[in-house]
C-alpha positions as CSV (number, residue, x, y, z in Angstrom):
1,X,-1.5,0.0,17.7
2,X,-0.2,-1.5,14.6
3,X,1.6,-5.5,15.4
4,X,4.9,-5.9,13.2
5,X,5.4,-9.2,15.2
6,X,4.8,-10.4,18.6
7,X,7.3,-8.4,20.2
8,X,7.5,-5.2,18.3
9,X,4.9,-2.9,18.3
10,X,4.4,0.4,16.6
11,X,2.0,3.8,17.0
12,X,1.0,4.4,13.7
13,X,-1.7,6.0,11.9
14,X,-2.5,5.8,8.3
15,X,-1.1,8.6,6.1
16,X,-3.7,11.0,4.8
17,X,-2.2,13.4,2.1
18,X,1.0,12.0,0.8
19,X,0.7,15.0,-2.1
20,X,4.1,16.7,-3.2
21,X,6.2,13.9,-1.1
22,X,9.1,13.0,-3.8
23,X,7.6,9.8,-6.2
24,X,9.3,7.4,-8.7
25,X,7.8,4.8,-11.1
26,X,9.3,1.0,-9.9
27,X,8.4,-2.0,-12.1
28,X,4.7,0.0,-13.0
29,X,4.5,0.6,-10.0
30,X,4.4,4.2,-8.3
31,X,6.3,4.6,-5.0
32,X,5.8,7.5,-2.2
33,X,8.8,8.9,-0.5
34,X,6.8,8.2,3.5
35,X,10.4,7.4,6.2
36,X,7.4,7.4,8.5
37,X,6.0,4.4,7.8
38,X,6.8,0.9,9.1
39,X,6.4,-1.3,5.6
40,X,8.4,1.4,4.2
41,X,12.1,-0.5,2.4
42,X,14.8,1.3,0.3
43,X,15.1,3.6,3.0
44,X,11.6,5.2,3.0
45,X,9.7,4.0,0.1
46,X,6.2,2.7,-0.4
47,X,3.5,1.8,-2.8
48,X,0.9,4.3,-3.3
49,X,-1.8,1.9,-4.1
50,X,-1.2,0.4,-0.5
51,X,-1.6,4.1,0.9
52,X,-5.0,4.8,-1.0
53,X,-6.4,1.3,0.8
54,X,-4.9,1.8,3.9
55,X,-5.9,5.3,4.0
56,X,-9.7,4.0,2.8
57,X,-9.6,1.5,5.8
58,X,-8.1,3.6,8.3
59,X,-5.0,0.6,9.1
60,X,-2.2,-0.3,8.0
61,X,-2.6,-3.2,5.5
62,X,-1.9,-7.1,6.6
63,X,1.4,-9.0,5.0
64,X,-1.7,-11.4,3.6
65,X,-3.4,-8.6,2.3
66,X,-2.9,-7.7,-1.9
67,X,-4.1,-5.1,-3.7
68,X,-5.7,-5.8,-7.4
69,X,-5.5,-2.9,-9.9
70,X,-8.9,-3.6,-12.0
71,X,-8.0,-1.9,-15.2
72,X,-4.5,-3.4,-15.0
73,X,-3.0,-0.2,-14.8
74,X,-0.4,0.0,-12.1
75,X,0.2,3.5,-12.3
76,X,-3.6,3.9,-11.6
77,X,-4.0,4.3,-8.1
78,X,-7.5,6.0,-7.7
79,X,-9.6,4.3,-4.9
80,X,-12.7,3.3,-7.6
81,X,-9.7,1.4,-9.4
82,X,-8.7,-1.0,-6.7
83,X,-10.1,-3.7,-4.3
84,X,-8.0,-5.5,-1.1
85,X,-8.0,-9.3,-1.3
86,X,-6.0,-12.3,-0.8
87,X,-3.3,-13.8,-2.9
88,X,-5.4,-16.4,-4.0
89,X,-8.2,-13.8,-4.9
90,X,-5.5,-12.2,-6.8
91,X,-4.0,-15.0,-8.8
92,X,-7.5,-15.7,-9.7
93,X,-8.3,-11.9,-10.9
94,X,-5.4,-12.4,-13.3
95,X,-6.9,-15.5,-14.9
């Protein structure tokens, strides 16, 4: 059971195969039509490097939690191409 805050609380499993849902390129990064999930904003949208990690971990990813593209490449989203870490972890990846 995934914890959105201390009183709401929501079912949800990671999304598996997000293949041939509707995508668009925001800012470099690419976004994944998924309604069903409960980070989703803009009415359904949500970044498919969060889905690849999430999916890798089996949970939904914390607020805390970033995710570094290695080869600077926001458009790549292949699993070998990205790590989870903290803010700080990120600022410092960009040094």
């Amino acid at each position: 059971m995934l914890l959105l805050s201390e009183n709401h609380k929501v079912n949800y499993k990671p999304i598996l195969d997000w293949r041939g849902r509707k995508k668009k390129v925001i800012d470099g990064y690419v976004l994944v039509w998924v309604p069903e999930h409960p980070k989703g904003f803009g009415g359904g949208w949500y970044y498919e490097h969060r889905l690849v990690m999430e999916k890798k971990y089996c949970r939904i990813l914390k607020d805390w939690e970033t995710v570094h593209h290695i080869n600077s490449d926001k458009e790549c989203n292949e699993e070998y191409n990205l790590f989870v870490c903290t803010r700080a972890q990120h600022m410092k990846a960009h040094k």
